[in-house]
DOKOLRO-531710 format. One record per residue: residue number from 1; residue in three letters; x, y, z of N, C-alpha, C in turn. Coordinates in steps of 0.02 Angstrom, whole numbers, plus 50000, padded with zeros to 5 digits. Layout:
BEGIN
{n NUM&res ALA&n.east X&n.north Y&n.up Z&ca.east X&ca.north Y&ca.up Z&c.east X&c.north Y&c.up Z}
...
! end
This chain:
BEGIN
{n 1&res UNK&n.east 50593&n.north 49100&n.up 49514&ca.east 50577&ca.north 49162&ca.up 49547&c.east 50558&c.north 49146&c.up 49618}
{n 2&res UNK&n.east 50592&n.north 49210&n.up 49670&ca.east 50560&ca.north 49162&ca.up 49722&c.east 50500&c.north 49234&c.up 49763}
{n 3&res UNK&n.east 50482&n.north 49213&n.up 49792&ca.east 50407&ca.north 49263&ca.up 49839&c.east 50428&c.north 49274&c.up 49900}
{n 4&res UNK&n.east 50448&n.north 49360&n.up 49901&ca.east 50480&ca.north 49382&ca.up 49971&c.east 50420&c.north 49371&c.up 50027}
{n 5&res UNK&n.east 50426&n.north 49358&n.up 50076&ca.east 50375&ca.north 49342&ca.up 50123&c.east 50319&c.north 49405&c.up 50133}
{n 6&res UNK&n.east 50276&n.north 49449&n.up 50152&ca.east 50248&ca.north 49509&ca.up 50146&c.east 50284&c.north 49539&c.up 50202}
{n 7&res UNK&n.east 50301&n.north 49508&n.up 50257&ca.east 50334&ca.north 49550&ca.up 50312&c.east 50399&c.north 49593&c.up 50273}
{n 8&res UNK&n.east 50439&n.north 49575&n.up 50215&ca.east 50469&ca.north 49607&ca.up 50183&c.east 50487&c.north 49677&c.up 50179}
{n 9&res UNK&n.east 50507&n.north 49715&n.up 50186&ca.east 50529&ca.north 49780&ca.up 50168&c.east 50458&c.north 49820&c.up 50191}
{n 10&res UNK&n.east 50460&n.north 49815&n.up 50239&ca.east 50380&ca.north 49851&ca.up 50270&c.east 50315&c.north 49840&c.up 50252}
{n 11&res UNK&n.east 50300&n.north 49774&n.up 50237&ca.east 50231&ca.north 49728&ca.up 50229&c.east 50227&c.north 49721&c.up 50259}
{n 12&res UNK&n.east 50146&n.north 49718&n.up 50310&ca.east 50132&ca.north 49705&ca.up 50373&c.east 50098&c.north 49667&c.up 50362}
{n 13&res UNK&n.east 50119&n.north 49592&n.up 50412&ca.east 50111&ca.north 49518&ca.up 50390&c.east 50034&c.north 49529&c.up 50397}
{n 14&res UNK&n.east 50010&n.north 49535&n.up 50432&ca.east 49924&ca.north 49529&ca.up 50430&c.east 49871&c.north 49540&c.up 50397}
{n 15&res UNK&n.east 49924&n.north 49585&n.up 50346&ca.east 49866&ca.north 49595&ca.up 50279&c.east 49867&c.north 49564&c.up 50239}
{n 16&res UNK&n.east 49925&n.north 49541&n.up 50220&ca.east 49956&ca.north 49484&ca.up 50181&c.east 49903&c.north 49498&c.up 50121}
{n 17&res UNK&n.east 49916&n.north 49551&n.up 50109&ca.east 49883&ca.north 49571&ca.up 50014&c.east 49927&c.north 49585&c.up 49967}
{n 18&res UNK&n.east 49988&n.north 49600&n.up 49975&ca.east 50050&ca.north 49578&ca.up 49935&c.east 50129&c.north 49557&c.up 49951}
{n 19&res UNK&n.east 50147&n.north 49551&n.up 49881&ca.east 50189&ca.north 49495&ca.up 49909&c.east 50267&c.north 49533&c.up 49849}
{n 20&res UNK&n.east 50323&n.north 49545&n.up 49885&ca.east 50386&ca.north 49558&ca.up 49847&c.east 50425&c.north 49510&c.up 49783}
{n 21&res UNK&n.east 50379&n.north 49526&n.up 49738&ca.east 50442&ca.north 49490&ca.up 49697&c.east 50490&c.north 49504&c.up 49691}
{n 22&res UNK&n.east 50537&n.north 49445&n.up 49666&ca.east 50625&ca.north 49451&ca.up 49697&c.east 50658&c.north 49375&c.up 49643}
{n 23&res UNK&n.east 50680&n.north 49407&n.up 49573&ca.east 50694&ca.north 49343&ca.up 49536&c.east 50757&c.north 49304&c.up 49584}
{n 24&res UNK&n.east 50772&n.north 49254&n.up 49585&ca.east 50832&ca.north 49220&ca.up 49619&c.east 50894&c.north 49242&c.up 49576}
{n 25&res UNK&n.east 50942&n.north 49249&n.up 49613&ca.east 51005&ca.north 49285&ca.up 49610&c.east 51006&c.north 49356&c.up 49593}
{n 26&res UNK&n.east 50954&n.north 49392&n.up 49595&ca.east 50952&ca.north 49463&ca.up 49578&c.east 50995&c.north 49489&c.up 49642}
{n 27&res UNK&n.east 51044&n.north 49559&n.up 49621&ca.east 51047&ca.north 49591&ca.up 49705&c.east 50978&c.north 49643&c.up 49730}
{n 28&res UNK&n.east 50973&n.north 49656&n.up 49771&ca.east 50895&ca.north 49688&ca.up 49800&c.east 50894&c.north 49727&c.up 49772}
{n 29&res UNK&n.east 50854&n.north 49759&n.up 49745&ca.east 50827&ca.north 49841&ca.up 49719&c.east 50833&c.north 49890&c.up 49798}
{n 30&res UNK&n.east 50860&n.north 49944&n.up 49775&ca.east 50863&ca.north 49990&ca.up 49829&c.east 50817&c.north 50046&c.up 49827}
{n 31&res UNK&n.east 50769&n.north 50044&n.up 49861&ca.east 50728&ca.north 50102&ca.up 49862&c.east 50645&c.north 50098&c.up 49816}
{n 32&res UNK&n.east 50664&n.north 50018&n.up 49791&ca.east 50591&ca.north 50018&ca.up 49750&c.east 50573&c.north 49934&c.up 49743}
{n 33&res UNK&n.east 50543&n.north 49902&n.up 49734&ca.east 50524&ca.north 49842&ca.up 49723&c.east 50527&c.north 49822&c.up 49643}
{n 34&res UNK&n.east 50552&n.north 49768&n.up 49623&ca.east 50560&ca.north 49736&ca.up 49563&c.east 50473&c.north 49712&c.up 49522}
{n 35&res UNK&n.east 50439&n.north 49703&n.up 49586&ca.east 50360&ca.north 49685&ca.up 49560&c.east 50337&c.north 49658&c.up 49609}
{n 36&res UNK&n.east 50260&n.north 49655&n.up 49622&ca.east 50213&ca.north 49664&ca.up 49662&c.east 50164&c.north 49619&c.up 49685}
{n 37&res UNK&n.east 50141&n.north 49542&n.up 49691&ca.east 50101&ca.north 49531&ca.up 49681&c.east 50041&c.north 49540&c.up 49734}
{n 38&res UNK&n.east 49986&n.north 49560&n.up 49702&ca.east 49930&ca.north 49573&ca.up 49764&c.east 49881&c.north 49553&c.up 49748}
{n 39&res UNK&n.east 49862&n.north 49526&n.up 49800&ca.east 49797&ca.north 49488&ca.up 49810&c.east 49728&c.north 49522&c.up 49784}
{n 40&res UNK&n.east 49690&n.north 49489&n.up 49791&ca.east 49604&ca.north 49528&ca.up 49766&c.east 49599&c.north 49582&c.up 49810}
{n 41&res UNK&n.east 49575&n.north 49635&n.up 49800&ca.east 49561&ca.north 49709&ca.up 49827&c.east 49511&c.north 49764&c.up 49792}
{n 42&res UNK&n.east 49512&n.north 49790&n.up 49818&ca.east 49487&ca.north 49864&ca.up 49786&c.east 49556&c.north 49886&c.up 49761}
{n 43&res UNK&n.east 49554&n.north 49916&n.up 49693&ca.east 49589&ca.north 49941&ca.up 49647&c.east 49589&c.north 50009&c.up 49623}
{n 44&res UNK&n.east 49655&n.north 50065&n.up 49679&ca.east 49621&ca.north 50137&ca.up 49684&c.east 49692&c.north 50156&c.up 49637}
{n 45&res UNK&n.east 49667&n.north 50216&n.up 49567&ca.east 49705&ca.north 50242&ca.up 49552&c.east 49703&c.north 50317&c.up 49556}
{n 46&res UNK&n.east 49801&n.north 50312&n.up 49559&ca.east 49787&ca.north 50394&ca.up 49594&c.east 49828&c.north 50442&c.up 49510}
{n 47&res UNK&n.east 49777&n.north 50497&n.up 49507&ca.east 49832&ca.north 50529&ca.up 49461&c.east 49892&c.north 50566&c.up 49462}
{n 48&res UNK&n.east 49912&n.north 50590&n.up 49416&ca.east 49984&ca.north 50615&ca.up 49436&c.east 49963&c.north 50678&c.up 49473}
{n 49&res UNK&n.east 50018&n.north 50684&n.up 49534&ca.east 50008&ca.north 50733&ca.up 49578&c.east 50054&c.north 50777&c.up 49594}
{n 50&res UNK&n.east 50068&n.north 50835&n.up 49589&ca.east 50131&ca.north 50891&ca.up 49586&c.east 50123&c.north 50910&c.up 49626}
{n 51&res UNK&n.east 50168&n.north 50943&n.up 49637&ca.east 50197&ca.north 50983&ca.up 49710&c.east 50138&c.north 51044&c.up 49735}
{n 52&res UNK&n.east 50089&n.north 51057&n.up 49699&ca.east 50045&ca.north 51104&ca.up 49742&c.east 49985&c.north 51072&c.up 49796}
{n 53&res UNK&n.east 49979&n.north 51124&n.up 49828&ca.east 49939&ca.north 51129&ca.up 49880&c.east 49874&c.north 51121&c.up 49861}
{n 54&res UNK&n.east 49824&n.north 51113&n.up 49923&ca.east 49744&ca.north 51106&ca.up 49897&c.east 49721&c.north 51150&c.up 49857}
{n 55&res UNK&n.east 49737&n.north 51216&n.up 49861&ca.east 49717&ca.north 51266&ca.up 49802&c.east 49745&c.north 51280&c.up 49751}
{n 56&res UNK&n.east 49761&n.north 51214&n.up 49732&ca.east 49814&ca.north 51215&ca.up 49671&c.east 49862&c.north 51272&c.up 49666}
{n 57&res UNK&n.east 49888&n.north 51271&n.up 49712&ca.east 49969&ca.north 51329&ca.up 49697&c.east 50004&c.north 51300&c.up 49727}
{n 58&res UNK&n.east 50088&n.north 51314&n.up 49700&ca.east 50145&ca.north 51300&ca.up 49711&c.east 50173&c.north 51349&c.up 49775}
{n 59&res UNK&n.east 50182&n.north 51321&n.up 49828&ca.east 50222&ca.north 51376&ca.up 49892&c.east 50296&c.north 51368&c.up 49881}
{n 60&res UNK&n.east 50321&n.north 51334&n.up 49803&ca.east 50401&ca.north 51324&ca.up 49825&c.east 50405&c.north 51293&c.up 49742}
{n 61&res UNK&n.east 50454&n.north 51325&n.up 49701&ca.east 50487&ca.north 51291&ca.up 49642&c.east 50541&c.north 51242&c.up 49661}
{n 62&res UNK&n.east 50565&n.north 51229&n.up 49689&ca.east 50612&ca.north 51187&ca.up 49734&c.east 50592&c.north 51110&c.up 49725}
{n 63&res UNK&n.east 50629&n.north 51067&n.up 49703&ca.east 50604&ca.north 50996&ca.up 49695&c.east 50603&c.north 50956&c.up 49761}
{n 64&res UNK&n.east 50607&n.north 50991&n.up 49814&ca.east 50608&ca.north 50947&ca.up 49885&c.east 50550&c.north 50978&c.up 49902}
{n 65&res UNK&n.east 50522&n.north 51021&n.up 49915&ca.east 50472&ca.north 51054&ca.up 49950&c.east 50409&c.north 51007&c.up 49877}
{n 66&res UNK&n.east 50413&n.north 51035&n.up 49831&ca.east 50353&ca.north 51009&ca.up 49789&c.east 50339&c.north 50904&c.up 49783}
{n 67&res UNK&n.east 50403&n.north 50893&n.up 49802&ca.east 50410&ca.north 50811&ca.up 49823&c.east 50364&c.north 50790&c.up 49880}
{n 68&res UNK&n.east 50375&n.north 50830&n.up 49934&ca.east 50339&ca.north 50818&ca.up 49996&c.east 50269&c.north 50823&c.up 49988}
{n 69&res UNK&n.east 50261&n.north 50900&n.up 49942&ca.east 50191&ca.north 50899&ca.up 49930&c.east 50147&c.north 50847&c.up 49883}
{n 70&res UNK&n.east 50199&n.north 50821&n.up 49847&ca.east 50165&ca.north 50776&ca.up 49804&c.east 50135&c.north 50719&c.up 49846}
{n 71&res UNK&n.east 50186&n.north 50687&n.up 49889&ca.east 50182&ca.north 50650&ca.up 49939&c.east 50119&c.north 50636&c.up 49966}
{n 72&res UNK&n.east 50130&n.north 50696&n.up 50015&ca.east 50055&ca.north 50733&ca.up 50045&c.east 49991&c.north 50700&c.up 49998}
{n 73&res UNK&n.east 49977&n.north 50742&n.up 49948&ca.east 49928&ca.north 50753&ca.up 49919&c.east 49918&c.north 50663&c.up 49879}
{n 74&res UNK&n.east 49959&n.north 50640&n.up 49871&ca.east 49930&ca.north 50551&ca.up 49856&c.east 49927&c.north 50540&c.up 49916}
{n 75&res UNK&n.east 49939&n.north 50538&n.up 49995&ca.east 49922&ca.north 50511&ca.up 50045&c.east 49834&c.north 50539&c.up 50032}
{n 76&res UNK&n.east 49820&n.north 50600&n.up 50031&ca.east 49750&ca.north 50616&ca.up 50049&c.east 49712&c.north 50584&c.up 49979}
{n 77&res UNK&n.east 49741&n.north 50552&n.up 49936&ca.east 49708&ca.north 50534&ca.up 49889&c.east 49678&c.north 50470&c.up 49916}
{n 78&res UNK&n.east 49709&n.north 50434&n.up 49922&ca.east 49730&ca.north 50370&ca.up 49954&c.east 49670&c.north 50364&c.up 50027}
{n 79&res UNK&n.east 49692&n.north 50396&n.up 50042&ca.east 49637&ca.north 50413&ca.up 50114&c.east 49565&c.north 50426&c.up 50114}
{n 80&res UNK&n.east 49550&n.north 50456&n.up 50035&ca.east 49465&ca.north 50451&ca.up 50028&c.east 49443&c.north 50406&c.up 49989}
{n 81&res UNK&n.east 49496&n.north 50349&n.up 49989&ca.east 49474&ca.north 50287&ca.up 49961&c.east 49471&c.north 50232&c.up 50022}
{n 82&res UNK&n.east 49505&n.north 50250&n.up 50084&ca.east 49520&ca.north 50194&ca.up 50112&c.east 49570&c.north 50166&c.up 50127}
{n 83&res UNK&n.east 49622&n.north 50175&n.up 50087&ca.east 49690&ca.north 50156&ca.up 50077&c.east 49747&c.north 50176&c.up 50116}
{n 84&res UNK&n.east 49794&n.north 50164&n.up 50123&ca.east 49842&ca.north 50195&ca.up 50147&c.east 49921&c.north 50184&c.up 50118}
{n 85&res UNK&n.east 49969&n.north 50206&n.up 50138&ca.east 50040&ca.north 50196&ca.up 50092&c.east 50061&c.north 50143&c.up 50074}
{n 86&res UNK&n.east 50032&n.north 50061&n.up 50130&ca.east 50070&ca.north 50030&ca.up 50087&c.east 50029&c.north 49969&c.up 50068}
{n 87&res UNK&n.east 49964&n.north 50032&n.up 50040&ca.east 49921&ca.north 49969&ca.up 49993&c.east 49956&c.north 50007&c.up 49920}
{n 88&res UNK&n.east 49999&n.north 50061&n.up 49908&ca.east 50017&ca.north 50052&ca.up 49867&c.east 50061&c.north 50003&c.up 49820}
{n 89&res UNK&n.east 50039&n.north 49989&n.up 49767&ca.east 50075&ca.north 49909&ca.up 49729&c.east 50121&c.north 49936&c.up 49651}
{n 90&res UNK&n.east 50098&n.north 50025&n.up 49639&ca.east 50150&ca.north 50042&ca.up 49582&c.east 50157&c.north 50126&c.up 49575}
{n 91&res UNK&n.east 50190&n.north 50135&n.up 49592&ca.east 50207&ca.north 50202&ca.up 49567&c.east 50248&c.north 50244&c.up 49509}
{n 92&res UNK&n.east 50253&n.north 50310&n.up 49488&ca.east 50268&ca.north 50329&ca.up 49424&c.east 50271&c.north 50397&c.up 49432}
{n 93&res UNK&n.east 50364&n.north 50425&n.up 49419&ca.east 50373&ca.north 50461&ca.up 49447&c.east 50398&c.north 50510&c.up 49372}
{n 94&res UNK&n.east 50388&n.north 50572&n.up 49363&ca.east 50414&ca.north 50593&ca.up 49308&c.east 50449&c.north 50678&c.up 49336}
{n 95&res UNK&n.east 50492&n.north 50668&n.up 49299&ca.east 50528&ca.north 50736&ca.up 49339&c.east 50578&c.north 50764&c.up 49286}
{n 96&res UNK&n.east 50551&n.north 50846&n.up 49300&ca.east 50612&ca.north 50875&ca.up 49234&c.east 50669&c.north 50893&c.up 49235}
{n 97&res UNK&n.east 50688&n.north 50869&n.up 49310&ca.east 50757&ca.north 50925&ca.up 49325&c.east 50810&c.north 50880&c.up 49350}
{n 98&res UNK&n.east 50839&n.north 50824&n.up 49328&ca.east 50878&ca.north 50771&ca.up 49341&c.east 50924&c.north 50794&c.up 49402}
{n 99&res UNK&n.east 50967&n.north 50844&n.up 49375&ca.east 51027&ca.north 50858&ca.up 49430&c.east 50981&c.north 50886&c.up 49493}
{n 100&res UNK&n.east 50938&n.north 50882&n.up 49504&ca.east 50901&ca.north 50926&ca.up 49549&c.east 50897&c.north 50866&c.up 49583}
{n 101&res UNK&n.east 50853&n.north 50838&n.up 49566&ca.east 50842&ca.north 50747&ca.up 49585&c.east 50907&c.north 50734&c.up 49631}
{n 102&res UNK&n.east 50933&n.north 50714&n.up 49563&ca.east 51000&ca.north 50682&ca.up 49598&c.east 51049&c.north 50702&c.up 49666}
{n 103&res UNK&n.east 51036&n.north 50778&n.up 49651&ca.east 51059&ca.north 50833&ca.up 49723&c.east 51024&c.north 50832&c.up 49763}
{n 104&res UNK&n.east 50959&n.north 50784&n.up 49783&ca.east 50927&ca.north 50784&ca.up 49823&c.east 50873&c.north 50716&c.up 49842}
{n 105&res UNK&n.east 50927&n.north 50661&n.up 49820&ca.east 50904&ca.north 50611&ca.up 49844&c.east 50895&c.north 50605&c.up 49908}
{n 106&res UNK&n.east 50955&n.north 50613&n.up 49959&ca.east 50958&ca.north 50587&ca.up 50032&c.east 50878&c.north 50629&c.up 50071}
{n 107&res UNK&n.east 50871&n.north 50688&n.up 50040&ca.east 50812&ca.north 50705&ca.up 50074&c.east 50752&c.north 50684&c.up 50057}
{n 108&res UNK&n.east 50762&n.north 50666&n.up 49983&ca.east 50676&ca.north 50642&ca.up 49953&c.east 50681&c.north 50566&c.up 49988}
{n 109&res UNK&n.east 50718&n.north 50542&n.up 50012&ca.east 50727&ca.north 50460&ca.up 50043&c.east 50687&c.north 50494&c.up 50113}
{n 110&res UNK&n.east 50711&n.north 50546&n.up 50144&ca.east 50700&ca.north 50535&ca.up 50206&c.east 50596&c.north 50570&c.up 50207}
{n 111&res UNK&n.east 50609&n.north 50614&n.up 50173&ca.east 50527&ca.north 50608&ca.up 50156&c.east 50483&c.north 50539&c.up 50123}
{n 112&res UNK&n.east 50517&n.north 50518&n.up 50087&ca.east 50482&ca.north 50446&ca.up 50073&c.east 50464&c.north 50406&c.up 50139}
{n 113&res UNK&n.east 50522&n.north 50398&n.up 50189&ca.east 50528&ca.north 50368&ca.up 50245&c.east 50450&c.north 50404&c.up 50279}
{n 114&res UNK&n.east 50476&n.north 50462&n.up 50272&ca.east 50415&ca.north 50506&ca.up 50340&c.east 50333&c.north 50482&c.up 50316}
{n 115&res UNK&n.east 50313&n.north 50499&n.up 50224&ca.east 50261&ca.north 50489&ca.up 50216&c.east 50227&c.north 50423&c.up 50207}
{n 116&res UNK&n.east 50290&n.north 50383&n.up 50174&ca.east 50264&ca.north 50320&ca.up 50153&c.east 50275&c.north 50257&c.up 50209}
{n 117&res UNK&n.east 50343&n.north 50265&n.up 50235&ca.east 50363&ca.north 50213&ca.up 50275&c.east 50413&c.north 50176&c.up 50244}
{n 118&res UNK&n.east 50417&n.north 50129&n.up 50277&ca.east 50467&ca.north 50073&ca.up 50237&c.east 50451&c.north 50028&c.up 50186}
{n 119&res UNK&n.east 50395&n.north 50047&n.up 50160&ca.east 50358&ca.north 50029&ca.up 50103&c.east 50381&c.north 50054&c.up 50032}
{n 120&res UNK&n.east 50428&n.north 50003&n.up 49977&ca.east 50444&ca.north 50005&ca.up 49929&c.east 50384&c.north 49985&c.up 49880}
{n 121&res UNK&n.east 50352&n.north 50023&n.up 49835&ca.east 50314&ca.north 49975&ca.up 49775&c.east 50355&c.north 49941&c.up 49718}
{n 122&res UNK&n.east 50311&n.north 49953&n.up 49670&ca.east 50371&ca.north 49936&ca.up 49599&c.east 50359&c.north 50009&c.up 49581}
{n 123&res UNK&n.east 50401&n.north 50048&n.up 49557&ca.east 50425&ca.north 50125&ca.up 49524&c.east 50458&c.north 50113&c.up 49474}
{n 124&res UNK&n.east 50423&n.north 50177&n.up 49425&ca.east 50489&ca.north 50195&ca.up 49393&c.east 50495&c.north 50255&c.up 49395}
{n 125&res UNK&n.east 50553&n.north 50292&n.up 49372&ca.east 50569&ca.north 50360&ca.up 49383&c.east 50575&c.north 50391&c.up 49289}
{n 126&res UNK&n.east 50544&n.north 50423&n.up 49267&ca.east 50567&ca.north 50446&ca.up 49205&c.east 50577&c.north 50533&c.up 49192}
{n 127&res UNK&n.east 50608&n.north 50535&n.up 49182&ca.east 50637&ca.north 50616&ca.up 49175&c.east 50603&c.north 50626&c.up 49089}
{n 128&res UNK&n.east 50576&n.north 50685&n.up 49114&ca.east 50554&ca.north 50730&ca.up 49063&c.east 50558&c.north 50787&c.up 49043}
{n 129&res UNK&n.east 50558&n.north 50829&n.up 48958&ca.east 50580&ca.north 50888&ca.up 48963&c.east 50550&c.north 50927&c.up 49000}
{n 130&res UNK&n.east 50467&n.north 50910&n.up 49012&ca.east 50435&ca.north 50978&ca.up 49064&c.east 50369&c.north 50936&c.up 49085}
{n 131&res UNK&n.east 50341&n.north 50970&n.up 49113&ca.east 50262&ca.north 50932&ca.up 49147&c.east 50238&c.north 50995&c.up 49136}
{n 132&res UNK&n.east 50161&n.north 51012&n.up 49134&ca.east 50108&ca.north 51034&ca.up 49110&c.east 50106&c.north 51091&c.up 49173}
{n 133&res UNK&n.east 50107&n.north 51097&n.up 49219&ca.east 50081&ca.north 51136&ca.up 49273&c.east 50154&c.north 51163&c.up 49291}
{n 134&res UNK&n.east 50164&n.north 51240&n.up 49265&ca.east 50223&ca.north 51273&ca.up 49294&c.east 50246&c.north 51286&c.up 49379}
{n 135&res UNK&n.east 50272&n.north 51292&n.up 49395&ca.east 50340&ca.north 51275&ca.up 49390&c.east 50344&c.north 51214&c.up 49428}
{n 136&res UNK&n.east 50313&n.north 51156&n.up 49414&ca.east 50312&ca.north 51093&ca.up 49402&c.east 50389&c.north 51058&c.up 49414}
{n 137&res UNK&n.east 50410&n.north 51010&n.up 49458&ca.east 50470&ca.north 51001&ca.up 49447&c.east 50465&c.north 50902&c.up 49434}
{n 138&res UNK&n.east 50417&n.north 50915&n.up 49476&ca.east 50400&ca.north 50826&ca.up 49487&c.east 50316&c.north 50810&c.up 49511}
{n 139&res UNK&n.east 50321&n.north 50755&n.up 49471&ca.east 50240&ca.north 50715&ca.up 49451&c.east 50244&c.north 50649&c.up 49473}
{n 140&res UNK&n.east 50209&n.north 50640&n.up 49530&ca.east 50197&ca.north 50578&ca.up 49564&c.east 50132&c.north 50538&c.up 49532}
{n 141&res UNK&n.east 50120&n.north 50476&n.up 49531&ca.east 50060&ca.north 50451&ca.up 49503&c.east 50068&c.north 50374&c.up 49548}
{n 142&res UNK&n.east 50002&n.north 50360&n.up 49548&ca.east 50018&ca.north 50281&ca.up 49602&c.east 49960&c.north 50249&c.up 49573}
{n 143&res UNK&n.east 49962&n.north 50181&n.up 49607&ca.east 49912&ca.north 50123&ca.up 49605&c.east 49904&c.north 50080&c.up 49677}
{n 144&res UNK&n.east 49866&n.north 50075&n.up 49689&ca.east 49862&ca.north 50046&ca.up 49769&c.east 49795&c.north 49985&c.up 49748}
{n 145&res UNK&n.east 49797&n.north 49931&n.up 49802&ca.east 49770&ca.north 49871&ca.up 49817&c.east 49735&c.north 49880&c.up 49858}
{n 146&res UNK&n.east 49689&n.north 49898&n.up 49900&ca.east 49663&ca.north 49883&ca.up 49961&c.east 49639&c.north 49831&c.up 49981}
{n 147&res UNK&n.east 49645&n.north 49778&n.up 50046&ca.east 49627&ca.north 49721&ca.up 50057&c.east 49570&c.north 49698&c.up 50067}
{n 148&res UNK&n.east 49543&n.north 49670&n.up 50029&ca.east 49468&ca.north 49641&ca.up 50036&c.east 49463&c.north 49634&c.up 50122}
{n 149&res UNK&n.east 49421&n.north 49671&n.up 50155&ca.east 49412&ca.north 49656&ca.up 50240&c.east 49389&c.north 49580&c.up 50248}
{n 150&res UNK&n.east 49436&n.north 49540&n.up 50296&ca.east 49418&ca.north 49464&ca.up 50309&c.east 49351&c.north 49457&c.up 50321}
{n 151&res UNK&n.east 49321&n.north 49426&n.up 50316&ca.east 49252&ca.north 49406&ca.up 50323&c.east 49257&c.north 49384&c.up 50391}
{n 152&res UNK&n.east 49227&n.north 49418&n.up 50436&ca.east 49212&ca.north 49393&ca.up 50512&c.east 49169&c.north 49323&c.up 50521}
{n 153&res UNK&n.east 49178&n.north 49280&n.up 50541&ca.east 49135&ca.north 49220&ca.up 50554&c.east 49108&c.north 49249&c.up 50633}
{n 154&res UNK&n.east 49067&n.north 49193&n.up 50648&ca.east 49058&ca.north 49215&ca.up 50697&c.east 49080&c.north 49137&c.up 50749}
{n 155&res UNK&n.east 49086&n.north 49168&n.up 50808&ca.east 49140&ca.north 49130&ca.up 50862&c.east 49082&c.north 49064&c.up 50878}
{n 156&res UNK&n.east 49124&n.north 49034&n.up 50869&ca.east 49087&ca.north 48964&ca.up 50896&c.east 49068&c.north 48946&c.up 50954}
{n 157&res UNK&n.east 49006&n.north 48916&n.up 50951&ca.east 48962&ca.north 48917&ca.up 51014&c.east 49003&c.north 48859&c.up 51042}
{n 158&res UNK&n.east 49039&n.north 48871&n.up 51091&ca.east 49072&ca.north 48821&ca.up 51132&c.east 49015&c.north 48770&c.up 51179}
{n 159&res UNK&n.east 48971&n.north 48793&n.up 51221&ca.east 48911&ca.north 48759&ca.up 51229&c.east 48889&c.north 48708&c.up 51203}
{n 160&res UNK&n.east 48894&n.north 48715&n.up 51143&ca.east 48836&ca.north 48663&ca.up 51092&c.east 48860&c.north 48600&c.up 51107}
{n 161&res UNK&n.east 48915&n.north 48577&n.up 51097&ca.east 48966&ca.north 48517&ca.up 51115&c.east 48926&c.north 48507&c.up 51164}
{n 162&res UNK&n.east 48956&n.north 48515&n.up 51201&ca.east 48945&ca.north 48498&ca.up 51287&c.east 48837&c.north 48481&c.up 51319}
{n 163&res UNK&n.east 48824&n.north 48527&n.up 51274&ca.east 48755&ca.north 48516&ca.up 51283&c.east 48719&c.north 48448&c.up 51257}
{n 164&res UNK&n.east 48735&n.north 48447&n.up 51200&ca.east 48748&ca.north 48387&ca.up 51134&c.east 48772&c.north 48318&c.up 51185}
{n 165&res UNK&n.east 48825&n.north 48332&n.up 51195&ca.east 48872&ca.north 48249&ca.up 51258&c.east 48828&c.north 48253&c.up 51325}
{n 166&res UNK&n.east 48804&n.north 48300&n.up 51335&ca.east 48753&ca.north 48305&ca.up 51438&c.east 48683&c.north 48272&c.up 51399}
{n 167&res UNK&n.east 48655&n.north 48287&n.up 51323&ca.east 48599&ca.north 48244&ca.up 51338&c.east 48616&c.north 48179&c.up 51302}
{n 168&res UNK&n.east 48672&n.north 48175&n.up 51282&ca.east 48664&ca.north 48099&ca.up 51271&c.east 48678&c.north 48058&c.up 51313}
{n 169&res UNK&n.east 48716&n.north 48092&n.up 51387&ca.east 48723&ca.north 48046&ca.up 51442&c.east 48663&c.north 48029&c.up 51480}
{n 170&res UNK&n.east 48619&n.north 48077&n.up 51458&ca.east 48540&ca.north 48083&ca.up 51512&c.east 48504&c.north 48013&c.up 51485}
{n 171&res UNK&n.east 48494&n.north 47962&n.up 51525&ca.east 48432&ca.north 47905&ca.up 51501&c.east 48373&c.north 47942&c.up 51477}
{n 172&res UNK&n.east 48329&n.north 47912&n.up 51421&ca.east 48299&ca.north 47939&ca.up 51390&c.east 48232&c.north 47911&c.up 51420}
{n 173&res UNK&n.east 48198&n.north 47929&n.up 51422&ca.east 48109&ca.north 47911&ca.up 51460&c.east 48093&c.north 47896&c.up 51382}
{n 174&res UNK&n.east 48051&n.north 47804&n.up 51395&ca.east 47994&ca.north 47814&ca.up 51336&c.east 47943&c.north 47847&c.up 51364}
{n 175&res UNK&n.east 47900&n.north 47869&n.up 51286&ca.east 47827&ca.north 47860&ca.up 51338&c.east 47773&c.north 47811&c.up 51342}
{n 176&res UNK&n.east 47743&n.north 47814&n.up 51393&ca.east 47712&ca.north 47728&ca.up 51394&c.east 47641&c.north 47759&c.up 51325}
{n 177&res UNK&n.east 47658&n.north 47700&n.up 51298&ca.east 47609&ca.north 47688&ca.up 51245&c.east 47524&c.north 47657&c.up 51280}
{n 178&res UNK&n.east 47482&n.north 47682&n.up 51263&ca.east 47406&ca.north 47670&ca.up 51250&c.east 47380&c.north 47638&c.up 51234}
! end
């Protein structure tokens, strides 16, 4: 197996809290990651989230409009934890209306693009006969990593050296003994 570098598919090398798995000779996954590995973090889960708005209502039965909102609404999840899109490490997508989906990939890509970025997790997509909250078309659910913040040291006293070598060059005075 080999370990995609984190700069990978929109990992931003500096956080370096996860990492693309990628078995050798696989061809790439398009649009989702094969698996995840991430470093120690805070561990935020988000529940499944449907297409309505903060006051729980639907402005649109439409599986592109309730996509975006799903979107939306795990970003603000995500956001009162700390987190952001691509400490996400798994997502879980359930949706009842396949041909709908399918008739509307190129736009749910380009909303993925807008909310998430170029940030693939590991997903899966499972189609279901219905979800719980009418007229429900699609149910987002995630898992995110957040990066333990580096521990700041503090900057080294450049001085000390130099102070350290100036008195060992200084002749030392005894003192006259009594």
């Amino acid at each position: 197996m080999r370990v995609v570098s984190p700069g990978h598919a929109g990992f931003r090398r500096e956080e370096r809290a996860m990492e693309v798995l990628m078995p050798k000779g696989w061809a790439p996954p398009i649009g989702y990651a094969n698996g995840i590995a991430a470093r120690p973090g805070r561990i935020v889960f988000v529940a499944g989230q449907v297409g309505w708005d903060e006051q729980q209502k639907f402005q649109s039965a439409d599986i592109v409009p309730q996509f975006e909102q799903a979107l939306k609404n795990i970003v603000a999840v995500l956001a009162e934890a700390g987190a952001k899109p691509e400490h996400i490490c798994r997502m879980t997508a359930y949706c009842c209306d396949k041909p709908a989906y399918l008739a509307a990939r190129r736009q749910l890509g380009r909303l993925w693009m807008q909310y998430i970025g170029r940030h693939f997790p590991a997903m899966s997509m499972i189609f279901v006969s219905d979800l719980l909250d009418n007229p429900g078309k699609i149910e987002l659910e995630a898992t995110a990593v957040v990066p333990v913040a580096p521990v700041k040291r503090a900057a080294p006293n450049r001085a000390a050296p130099a102070r350290r070598a100036a008195k060992r060059a200084t002749p030392r005075r005894r003192r006259a003994r009594s």
